[in-house]
DOLUM-40766 format. One record per residue (C-alpha): x, y, z. Coordinates in steps of 0.1 Angstrom, whole numbers, padded with zeros to 4 digits, always signed. Example, Ala and Ser with C-alpha at 12.3 -4.5 7.8 and 13.67 -1.06 7.14 Angstrom:
% DOLUM-40766
+0123-0045+0078/+0137-0011+0071/
% end
This chain:
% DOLUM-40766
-0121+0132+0030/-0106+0118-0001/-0116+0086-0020/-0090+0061-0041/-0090+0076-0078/-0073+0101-0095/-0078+0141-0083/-0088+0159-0106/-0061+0186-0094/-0027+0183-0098/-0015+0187-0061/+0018+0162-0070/+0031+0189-0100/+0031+0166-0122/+0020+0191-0150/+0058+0189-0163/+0056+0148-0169/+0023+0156-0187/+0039+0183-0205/+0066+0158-0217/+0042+0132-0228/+0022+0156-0244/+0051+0168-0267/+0057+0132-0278/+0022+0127-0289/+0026+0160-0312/+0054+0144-0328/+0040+0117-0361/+0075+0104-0364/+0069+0088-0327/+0040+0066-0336/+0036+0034-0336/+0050+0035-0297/+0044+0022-0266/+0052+0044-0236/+0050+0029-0197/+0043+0052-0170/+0066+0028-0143/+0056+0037-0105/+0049+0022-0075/+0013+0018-0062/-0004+0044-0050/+0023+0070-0064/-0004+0086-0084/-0004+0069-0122/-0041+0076-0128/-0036+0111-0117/-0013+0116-0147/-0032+0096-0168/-0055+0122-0162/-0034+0153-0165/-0023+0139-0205/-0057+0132-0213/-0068+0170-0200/-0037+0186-0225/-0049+0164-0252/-0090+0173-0250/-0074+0213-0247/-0057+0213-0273/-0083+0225-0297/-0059+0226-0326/-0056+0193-0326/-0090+0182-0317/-0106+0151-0342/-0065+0143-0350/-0057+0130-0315/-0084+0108-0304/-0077+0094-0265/-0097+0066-0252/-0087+0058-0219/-0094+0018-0206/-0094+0002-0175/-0076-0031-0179/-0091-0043-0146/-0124-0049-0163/-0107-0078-0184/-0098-0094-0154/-0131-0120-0153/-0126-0124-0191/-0113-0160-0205/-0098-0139-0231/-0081-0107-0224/-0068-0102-0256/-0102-0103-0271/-0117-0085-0244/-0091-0056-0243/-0096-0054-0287/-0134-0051-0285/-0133-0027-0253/-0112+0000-0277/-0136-0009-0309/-0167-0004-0286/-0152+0027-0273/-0143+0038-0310/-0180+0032-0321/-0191+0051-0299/-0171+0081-0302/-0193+0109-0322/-0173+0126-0345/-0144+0115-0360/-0153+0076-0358/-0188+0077-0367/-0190+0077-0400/-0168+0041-0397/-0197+0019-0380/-0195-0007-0403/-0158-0012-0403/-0159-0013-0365/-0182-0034-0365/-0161-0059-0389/-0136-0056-0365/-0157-0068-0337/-0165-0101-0354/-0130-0106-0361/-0125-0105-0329/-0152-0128-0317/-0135-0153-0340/-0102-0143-0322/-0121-0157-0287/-0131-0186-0302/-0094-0199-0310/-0090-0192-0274/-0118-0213-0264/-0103-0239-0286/-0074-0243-0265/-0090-0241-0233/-0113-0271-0247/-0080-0290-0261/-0085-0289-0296/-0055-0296-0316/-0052-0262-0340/-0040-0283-0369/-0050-0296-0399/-0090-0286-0409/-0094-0273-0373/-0074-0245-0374/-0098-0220-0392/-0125-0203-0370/-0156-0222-0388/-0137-0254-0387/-0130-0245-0345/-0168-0237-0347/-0176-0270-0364/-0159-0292-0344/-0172-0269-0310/-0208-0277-0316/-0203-0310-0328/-0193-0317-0289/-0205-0315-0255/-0234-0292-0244/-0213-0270-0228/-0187-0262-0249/-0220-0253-0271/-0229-0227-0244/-0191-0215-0249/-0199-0207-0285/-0235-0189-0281/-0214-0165-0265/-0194-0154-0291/-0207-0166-0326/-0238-0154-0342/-0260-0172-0366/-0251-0151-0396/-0217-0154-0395/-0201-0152-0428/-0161-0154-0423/-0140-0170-0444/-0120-0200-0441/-0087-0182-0429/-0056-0194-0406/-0056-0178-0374/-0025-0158-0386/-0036-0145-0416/-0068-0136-0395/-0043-0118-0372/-0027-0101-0405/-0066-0093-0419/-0070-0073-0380/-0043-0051-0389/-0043-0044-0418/-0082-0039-0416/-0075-0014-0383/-0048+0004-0402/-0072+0014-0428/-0098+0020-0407/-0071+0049-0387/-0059+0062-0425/-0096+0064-0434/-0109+0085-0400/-0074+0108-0412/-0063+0113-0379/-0029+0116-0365/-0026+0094-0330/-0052+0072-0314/-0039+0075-0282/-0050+0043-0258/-0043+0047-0223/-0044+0017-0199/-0049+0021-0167/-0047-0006-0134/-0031-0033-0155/-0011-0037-0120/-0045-0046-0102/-0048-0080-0127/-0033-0117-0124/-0001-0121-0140/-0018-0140-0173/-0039-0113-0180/-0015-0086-0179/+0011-0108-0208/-0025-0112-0225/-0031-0071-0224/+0008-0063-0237/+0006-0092-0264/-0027-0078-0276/-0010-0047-0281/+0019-0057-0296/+0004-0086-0321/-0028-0070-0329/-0033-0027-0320/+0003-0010-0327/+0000+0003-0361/+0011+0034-0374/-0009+0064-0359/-0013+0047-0325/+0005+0057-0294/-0002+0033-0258/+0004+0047-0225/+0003+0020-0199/+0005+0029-0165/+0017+0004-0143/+0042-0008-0118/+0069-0027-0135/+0079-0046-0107/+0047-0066-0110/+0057-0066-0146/+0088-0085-0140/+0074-0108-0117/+0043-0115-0143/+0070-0122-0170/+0091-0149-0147/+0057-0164-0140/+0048-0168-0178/+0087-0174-0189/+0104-0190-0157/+0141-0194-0160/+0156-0226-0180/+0180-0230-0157/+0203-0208-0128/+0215-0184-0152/+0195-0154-0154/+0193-0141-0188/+0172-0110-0181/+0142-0129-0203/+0119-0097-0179/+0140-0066-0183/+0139-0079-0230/+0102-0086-0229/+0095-0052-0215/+0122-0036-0244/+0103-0053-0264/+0067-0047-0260/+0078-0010-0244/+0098+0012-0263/+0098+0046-0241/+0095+0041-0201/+0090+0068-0184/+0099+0062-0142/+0081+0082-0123/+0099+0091-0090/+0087+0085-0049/+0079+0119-0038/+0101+0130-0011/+0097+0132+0024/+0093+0174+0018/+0073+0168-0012/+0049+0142+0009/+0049+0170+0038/+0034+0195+0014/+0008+0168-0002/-0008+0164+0032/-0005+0201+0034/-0024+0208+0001/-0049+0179+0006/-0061+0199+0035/-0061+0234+0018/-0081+0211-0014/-0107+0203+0019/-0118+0235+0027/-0114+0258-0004/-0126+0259-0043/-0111+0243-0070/-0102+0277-0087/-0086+0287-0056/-0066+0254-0053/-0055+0255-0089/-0044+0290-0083/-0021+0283-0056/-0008+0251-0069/+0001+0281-0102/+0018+0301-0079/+0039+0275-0061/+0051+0263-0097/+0061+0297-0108/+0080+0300-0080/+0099+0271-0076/+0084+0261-0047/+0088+0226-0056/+0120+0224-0069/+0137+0239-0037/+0115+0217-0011/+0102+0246+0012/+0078+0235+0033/+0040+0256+0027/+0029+0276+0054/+0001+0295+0060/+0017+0329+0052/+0032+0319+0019/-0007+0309+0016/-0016+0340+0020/+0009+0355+0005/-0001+0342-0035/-0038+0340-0024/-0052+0376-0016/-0077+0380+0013/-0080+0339+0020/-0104+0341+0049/-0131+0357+0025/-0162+0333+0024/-0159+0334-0017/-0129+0309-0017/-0143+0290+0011/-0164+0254+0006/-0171+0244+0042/-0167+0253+0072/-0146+0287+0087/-0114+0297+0076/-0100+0297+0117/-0112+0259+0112/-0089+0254+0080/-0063+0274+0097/-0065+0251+0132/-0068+0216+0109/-0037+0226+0089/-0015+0234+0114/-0021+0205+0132/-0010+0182+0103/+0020+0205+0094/+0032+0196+0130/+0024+0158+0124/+0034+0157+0086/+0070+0158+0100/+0070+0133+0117/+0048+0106+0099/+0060+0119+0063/+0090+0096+0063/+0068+0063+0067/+0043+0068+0036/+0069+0057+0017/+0064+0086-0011/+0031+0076-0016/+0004+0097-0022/-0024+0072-0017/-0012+0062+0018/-0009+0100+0025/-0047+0100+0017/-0050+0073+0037/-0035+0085+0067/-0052+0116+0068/-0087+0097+0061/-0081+0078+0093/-0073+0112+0111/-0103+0130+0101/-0126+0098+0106/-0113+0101+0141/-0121+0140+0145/-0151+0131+0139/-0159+0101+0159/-0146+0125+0187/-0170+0153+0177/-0200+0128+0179/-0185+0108+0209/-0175+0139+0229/-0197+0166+0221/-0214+0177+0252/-0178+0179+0266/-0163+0212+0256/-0127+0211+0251/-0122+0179+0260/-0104+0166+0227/-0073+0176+0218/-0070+0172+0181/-0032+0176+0181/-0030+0149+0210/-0051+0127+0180/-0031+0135+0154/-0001+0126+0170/-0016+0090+0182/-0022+0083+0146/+0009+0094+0132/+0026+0068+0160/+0003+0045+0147/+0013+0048+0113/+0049+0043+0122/+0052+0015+0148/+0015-0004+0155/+0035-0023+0183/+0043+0008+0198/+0014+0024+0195/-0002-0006+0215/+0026-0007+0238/+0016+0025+0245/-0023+0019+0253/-0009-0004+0272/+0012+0020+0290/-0018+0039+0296/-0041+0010+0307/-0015+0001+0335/-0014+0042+0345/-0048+0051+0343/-0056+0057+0377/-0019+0082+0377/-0019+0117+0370/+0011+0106+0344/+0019+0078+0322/+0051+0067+0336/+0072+0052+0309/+0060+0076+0290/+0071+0102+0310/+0109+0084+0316/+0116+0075+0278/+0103+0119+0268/+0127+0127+0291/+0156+0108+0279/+0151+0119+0247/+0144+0154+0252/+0178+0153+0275/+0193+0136+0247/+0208+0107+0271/+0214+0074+0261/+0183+0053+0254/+0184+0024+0278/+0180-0011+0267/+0146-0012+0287/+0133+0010+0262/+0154+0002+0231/+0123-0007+0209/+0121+0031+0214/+0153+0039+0200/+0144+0045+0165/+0149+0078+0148/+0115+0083+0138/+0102+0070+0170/+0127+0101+0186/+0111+0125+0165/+0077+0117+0174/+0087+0123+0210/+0097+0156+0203/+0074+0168+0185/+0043+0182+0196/+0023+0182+0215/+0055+0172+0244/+0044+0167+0276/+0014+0139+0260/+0026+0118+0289/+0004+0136+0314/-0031+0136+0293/-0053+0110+0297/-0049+0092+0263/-0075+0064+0265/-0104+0088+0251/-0080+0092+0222/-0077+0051+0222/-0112+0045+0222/-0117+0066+0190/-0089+0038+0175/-0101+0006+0190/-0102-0014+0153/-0064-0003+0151/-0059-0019+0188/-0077-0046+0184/-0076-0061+0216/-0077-0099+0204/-0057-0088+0180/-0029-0121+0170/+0012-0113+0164/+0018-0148+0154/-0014-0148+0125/+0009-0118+0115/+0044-0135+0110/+0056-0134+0075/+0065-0170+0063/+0103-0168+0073/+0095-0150+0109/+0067-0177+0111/+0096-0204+0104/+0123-0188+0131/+0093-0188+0155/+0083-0223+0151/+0118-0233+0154/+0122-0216+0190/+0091-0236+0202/+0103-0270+0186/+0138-0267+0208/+0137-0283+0239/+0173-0282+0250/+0176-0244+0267/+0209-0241+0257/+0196-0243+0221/+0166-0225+0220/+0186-0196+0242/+0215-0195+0216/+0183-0195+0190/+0171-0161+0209/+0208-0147+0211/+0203-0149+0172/+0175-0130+0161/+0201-0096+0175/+0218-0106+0143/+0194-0113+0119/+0186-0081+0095/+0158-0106+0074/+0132-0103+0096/+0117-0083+0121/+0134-0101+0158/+0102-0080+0174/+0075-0096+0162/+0090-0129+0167/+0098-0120+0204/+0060-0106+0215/+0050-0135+0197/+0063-0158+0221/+0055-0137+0251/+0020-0136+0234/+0021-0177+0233/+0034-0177+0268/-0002-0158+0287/-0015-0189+0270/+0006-0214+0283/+0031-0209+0315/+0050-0240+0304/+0067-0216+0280/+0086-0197+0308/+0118-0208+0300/+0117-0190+0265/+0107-0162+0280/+0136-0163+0309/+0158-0167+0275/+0146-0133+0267/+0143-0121+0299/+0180-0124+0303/+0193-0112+0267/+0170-0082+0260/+0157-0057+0288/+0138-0039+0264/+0111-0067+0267/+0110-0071+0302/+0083-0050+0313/+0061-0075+0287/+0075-0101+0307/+0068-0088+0338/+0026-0080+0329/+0029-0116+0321/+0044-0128+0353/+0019-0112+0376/-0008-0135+0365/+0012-0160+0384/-0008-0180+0415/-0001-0200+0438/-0011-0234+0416/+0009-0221+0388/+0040-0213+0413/+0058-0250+0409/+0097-0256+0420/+0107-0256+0383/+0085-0219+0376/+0100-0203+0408/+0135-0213+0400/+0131-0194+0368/+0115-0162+0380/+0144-0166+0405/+0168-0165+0376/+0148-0129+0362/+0148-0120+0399/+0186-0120+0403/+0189-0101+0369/+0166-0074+0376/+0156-0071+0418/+0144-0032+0416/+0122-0040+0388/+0110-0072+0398/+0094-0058+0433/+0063-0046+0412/+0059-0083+0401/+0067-0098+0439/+0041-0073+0450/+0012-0091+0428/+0029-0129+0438/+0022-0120+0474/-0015-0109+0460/-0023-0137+0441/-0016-0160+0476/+0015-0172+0462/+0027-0187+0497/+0060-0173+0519/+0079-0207+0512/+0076-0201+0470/+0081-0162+0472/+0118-0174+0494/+0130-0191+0465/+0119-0165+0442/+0138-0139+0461/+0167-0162+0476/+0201-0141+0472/+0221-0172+0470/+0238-0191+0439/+0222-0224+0451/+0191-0214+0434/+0188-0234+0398/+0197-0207+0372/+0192-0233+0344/+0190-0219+0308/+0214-0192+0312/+0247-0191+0294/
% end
């Protein structure tokens, strides 16, 4: 399986982006710069990271002239300071390094304490001194600290030593000294780029990622100094508007100029396609089962042949094709090459289907495959004294279902809850067929009638409606979740629409309310929906909504209906059965299943006769 941090193999090709930022670091006349690696989460930033830092350590004619010290901005995160902390994380790193920077101790060190002084101006706001007049210098900031309260004192200890000898400067000249200090100290090591590459800056509060790009730009960017920041500049943006919010409704693009500013070359890199993500699943699974050599030669070949570039899907034979004699133990890690052969056509069936909903992203293609192999084997350990009992294409399809629609994917345990004693799942069976026939979906399953929710039907394995699925449910029972709450799920504006459905009494308002949601593209109408069926097994009083949707949208009806059967004889009043009347009338050749449990839960002759009366007399209140 595959844990959260970068591979150490490029299975994304993103060898030519690393190429590319490689050439700019060769180049002196592109230093000072900043460059920002701009992607989504999870697209893979550390990964590259990782690639340019690998060029740079090869690259033996340049080695003790490129220096790269790569930092983790997340560890500034519990840091009052992250300016501070972000200066003394690189002059730490520096005095550490052995050969080009060891020589330069001393200076370093010098550094350090003007940093520690840098803290302490910081602290001096947070404590609300006034950085005027005698205070403004570090020692007077330090004077008039430990003249004060006890814990401000404990403030200090932390960055002041005894011996300190500064002088009496402003803060900006002290910010002046830095540079011109860390300049010399670059001219003096006679190298040609310090290249500082920050990583996970995305993972930090909005503060401390304006602290990290001010640091950089106020204090670090001198000549021979190159940053790479990866990071997603949407949370860029938004940490910008938070620091700088607008003055009034004009927008005057204050987000898009601080990044110019602080960011001279972006670099954007693209959401892999759905092809691109269909073969990352694919070469995750090779990376499973053979050597790194091995996988480094095939990820070789499939560059120098385009592969790529002209979104062929890999297959087995064009594995075998650039890797000679595959099934020979040498390449092998674990397991049996008819093993690697059965895993990876399974999720070449699958990735077709689910490769569409990970959104480009490599992490959640990790992700998804984590949670299929954690389920192999749970089903090995479960299952084993049952030969052939699991069918690991059945799983993989379940989870890719999962990954795309979780309400359908419980509808669907539901499905085969209600079946379980059938040789088939029934609704299963109708919706496949409609599909497969390519007929019109019908409103009763119109939830269904999604285009990736079509292509899972096709795909294999077909006929899934006729396996008994629950074995496959129980290995996915935290996904399930069988308390599991729609409404704790609502986003904020579903969460308001909901509220405002229960709040209505009049039906003729709540029922326009519920004609509504067909219209509204802001949120998902769904989850709103099962939310108030969900509310209604709590409470029957809510039976009127539910006729509401009942009457405008048959694809929920069977949720109804499950619902309705809980119905007895106490809960049966005049006002109950003139509703299920109304959903009677609507629907008679569906509603038999739910008469059938009425007349089982003692529901008495008189109520089921004005359930089923034929006549208008009946009260169809609600209905428009």
């Amino acid at each position: 399986m595959w844990i959260d941090r970068e591979s150490e193999i490029d299975l994304l090709a993103y060898e030519p982006f690393a190429e590319l930022v490689n050439d700019i670091l060769l180049d002196e006349k592109m230093n000072p710069l900043t460059i920002g690696l701009f992607g989504s989460w999870g697209v893979g930033k550390s990964t590259l990271l990782k690639l340019i830092e690998d060029k740079i350590k090869k690259n033996d004619s340049k080695k003790d002239k490129i220096i790269c010290v790569p930092l983790n901005a997340w560890i500034f995160e519990g840091y009052d300071d992250a300016k501070s902390a972000l200066m003394e994380s690189l002059l730490c790193t520096l005095k550490k390094e052995e050969s080009v920077f060891s020589k330069f101790k001393d200076s370093i060190e010098k550094l350090i304490k003007k940093v520690n002084f840098f803290r302490l101006g910081a602290m001096a706001v947070k404590h609300g001194i006034p950085l005027a007049t005698g205070t403004a210098n570090p020692l007077g900031v330090m004077a008039y600290l430990i003249s004060n309260k006890d814990t401000i004192k404990e403030d200090v200890k932390k960055v002041v030593k005894e011996d300190s000898t500064e002088d009496e400067e402003s803060m900006i000249n002290n910010i002046r000294s830095f540079r011109e200090e860390f300049k010399k100290l670059l001219d003096e090591a006679n190298i040609e780029n310090l290249v500082v590459m920050i990583d996970d800056l995305d993972r930090c509060n909005p503060d401390r990622i304006i602290e990290t790009l001010e640091a950089i730009k106020l204090f670090l960017s001198v000549p021979k100094t190159t940053f790479i920041i990866a990071i997603d500049d949407a949370v860029v943006k938004y940490s910008v508007k938070r620091k700088y919010p607008k003055i009034d409704e004009e927008d005057f693009g204050i987000s898009e100029n601080y990044i110019e500013k602080i960011i001279q070359l972006p670099i954007y890199i693209p959401e892999l396609s759905q092809s691109d993500i269909t073969n990352y699943l694919l070469l995750l699974i090779f990376e499973l089962y053979f050597t790194k050599d091995t996988v480094k030669k095939l990820m070789g070949k499939l560059m120098d042949n385009n592969l790529f570039l002209e979104g062929e899907k890999i297959s087995i034979n064009t594995i075998n094709e650039y890797i000679d004699d595959l099934s020979n133990n040498k390449y092998l890690i674990q397991d049996s090459y008819d093993d690697f052969e059965k895993i990876f056509t399974i999720v070449s069936k699958t990735s077709d289907v689910v490769s569409c909903m990970l959104k480009g992203n490599p992490r959640q293609a990790k992700r998804f495959l984590n949670t299929f192999l954690i389920r192999k084997k749970l089903g090995d350990i479960y299952y084993k004294c049952k030969e052939n009992n699991i069918d690991y294409s059945i799983l993989a399809k379940l989870v890719a279902l999962e990954y795309i629609d979780k309400d359908l994917f419980r509808e669907l345990y539901r499905w085969s809850i209600k079946n379980k004693n059938s040789d088939e799942i029934t609704e299963l069976r109708t919706i496949t067929d409609i599909v497969n026939e390519n007929k019109e979906i019908p409103d009763e399953f119109k939830k269904w009638n999604d285009i990736r929710i079509l292509k899972w039907l096709k795909s294999d394995p077909k006929e899934l409606y006729n396996k008994n699925l629950l074995q496959y449910f129980y290995l996915s029972r935290e996904s399930l979740n069988i308390n599991y709450s729609i409404l704790d799920n609502l986003t904020i504006e579903e969460r308001k629409i909901y509220n405002e459905i229960m709040r209505i009494n009049r039906k003729v308002a709540y029922t326009k309310k519920i004609k509504e949601l067909k219209g509204n593209n802001k949120v998902k109408s769904s989850k709103i929906i099962l939310a108030i069926i969900d509310s209604f097994k709590e409470n029957i009083k809510l039976i009127d909504k539910c006729q509401a949707i009942y009457l405008e949208y048959e694809e929920y009806r069977s949720d109804i209906r499950d619902v309705l059967k809980k119905i007895t004889k106490v809960n049966a009043t005049a006002p109950v059965c003139g509703v299920l009347n109304n959903m009677y009338r609507e629907d008679k050749e569906s509603f038999a299943e739910v008469i059938n449990q009425l007349k089982a839960n003692n529901v008495s002759d008189q109520q089921l006769s004005v359930i089923t009366k034929e006549d208008s007399n009946v009260n169809r209140s609600g209905r428009i």
